[in-house]
N, C-alpha and C positions, 0 to 999 in steps of 0.2 A: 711744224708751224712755229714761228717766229715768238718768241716768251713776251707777251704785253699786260702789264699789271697795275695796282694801283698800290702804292705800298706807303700804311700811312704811319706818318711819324708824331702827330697831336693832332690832336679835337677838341682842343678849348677855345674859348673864343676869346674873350678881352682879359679875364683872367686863370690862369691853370689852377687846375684842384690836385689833391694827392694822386687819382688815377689818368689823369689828361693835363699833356702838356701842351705846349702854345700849337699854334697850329705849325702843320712841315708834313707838305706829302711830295710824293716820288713816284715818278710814273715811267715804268721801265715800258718803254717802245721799241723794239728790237735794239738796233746796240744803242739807243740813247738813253738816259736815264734823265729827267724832267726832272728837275727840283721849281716846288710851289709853293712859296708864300713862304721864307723859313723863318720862323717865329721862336724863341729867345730858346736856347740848348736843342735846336736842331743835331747842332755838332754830335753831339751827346745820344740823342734818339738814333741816328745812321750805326750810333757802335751799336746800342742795343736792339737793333733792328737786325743786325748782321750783314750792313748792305754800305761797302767802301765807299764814304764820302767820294774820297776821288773819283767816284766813276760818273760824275755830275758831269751834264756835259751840255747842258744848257738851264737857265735860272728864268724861271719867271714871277713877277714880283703884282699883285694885282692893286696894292694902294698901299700908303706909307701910313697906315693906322699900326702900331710897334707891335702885334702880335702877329700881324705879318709879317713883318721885315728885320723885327730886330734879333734875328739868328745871323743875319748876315753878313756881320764881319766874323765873325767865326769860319762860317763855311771858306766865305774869300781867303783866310789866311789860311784856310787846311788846306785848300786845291795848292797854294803855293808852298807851305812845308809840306805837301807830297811831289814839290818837283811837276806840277801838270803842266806841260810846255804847249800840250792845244788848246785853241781860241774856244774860250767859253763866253758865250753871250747872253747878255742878260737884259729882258724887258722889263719894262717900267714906264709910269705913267709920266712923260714929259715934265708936266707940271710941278714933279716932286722932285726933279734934279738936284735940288740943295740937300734934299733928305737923301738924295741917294748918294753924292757928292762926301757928306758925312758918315755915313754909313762905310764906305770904302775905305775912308780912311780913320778911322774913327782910332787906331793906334799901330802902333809902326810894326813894321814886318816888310820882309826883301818880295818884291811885285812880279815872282817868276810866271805865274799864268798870264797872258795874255788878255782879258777881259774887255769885251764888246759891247760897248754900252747900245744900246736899240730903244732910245726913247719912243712912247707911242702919243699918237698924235691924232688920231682916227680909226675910224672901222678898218676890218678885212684882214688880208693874206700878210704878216711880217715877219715868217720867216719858216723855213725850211726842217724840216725831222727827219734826212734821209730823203727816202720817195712822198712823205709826206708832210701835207703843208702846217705849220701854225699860224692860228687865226682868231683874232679878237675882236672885240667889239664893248665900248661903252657901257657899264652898268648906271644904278642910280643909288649912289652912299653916300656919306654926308660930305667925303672928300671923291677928288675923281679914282673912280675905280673899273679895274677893266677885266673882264671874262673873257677866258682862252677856250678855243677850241682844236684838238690835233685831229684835222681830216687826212684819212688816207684815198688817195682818188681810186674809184671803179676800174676793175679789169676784168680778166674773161680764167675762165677755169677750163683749161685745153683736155679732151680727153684721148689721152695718148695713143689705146689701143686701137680706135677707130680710124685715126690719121695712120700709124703706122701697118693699118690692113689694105690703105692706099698706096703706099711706100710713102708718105711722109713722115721722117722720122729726122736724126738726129740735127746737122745746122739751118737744114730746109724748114723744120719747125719755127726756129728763128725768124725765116724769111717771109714766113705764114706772116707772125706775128706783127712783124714792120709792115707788110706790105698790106698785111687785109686780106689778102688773097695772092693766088700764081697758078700755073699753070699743071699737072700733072697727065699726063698720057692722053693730050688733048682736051682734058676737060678743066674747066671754072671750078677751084678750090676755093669756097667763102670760111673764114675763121669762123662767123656764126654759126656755120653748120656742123662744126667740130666743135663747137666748146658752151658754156653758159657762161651768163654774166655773173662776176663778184665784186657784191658790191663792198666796197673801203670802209674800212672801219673809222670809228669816228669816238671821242671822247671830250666830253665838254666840262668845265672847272670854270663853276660860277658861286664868287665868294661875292663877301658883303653886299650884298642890294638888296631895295625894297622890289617887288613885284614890276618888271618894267619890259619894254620890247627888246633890249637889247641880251636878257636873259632866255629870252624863247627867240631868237632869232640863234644864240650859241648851243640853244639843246632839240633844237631840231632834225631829226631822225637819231639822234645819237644811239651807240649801243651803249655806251656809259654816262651818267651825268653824275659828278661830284657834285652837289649841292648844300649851300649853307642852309641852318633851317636852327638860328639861334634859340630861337621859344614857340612856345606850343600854344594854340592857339587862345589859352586863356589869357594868356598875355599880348594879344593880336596889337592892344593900343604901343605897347613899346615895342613890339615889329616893326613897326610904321613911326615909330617917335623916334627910334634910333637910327633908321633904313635898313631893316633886318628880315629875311624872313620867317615864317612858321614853317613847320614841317609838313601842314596841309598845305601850304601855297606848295611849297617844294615837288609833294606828290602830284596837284595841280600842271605846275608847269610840264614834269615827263608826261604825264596821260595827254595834256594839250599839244606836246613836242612832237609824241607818239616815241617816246624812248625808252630801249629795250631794259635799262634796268638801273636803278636811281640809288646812289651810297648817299647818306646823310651823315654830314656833318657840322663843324663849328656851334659847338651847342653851350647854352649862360655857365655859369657854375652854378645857379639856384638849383638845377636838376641832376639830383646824384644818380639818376637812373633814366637811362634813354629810350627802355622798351616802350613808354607811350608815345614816343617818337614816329618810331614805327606803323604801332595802333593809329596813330593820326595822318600818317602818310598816306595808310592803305585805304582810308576812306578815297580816297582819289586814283592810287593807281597800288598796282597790286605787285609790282618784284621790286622790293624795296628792301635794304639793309639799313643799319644805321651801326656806323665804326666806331671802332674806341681803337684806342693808340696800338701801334703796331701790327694790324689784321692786314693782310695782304687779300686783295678781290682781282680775282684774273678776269681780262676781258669777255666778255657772255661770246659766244661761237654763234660763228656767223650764220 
């Protein structure tokens, strides 16, 4: 099976503490490796992570608040003092062009990567991971901010020995597969009758927002949801004064999503310790973690 992970590089939110640096997560998708949000020594977390900046191979940026973004010239000038000659593409919220404009060039170095600016502008499908698609949608924070979601589309799980006791076997399987069906020794071969459905994996990465529809429309069936969940709910008034949420909204949204299993992070620096994070999540939904810098969580099996 194809290695799919979440491999985090910071958990702070607006400011980093001695154990949590700005936020920077990396989401190895078979050969792509997702960089999200890179937030100030990104650079720096990929070495102590043991995971080659250069294998970034596409950037997604979800709003230009500097604890998201401001790793980013760093990263940009590493892809290019490592020589990366393929198009790396990088989303962002239209609106902040100037901030991203800045950020790019923010000091000089030779422009050997190619870089593909993907301003966003609306809901839906913008852009490709391989066989599967990347997909965003609108959040609500105090600037525009957007949640990504990586869909892999539904396919069927063939079960070989039974095709191969028909003699369907080695490029005819192929032809199963494009065609739906064909013919063997006079009889109607249907793919449903040989195989079950599998369904696509799915991971959703929703940062900064208060409680909104375009958060449960990104973590709907998901088997992964990254979720922010700045403060606990004793502090529910500045969840809501800042556009942030609690850890209970968080468990809230996967149990309502119906999501197979929920990482918490971006959390204040007020709170040296995250296990009531958790403790407040579970009131809501029950396979819940909560990350601290460098833990890697492999995709839940399908």
């Amino acid at each position: 099976m194809s290695q799919r992970e979440l491999i985090v590089l910071g958990t702070a939110s607006q400011a980093p503490t001695r154990r949590r640096n700005h936020n920077g997560y990396a989401v190895r998708w078979d050969d792509r490796l997702v960089l999200f949000d890179p937030g100030e020594g990104t650079q720096r977390q990929f070495t102590l992570a043991g995971v080659a900046a250069a294998r970034v191979t596409d950037i997604c940026i979800t709003h230009f608040h500097g604890d998201h973004c401001l790793g980013l010239p760093g990263i940009l000038q590493r892809l290019c003092g490592d020589g990366v000659t393929r198009e790396v593409p990088i989303y962002f919220p239209s609106d902040g062009s100037r901030f991203f404009e800045r950020l790019r060039y923010a000091s000089a170095y030779e422009p050997v990567t190619p870089f593909v600016e993907v301003p966003l502008d609306g809901n839906g499908a913008v852009g490709e991971l391989g066989r599967s698609e990347l997909i965003v949608h609108k959040l609500d924070h105090r600037i525009t901010s957007y949640g990504y979601r990586i869909q892999e589309p539904d396919g069927r799980r063939l079960d070989a020995e039974k095709l191969a006791a028909i003699g369907v076997q080695g490029p005819t399987v192929g032809e199963l597969v494009r065609q739906g069906s064909l013919e063997v020794d006079g009889k109607q071969v249907k793919i449903e009758d040989f195989s079950e459905e599998r369904r696509g994996q799915s991971l959703a990465f929703v940062m900064d927002t208060r409680w909104c529809e375009g958060a449960q429309v990104l973590a709907d069936g998901v088997d992964m949801l990254v979720c922010e969940s700045t403060f606990l709910e004793t502090e529910a008034h500045l969840a809501e004064q800042h556009a942030h949420m609690t850890a209970r909204q968080a468990g809230r949204l996967a149990r309502l999503a119906g999501a197979k299993h929920l990482v918490l992070t971006h959390f204040s620096a007020r709170y040296p310790d995250v296990s009531a994070f958790v403790d407040e999540a579970r009131l809501e939904f029950e396979s819940v973690e909560a990350v601290v810098d460098f833990d890697r969580v492999s995709m839940p099996p399908r």
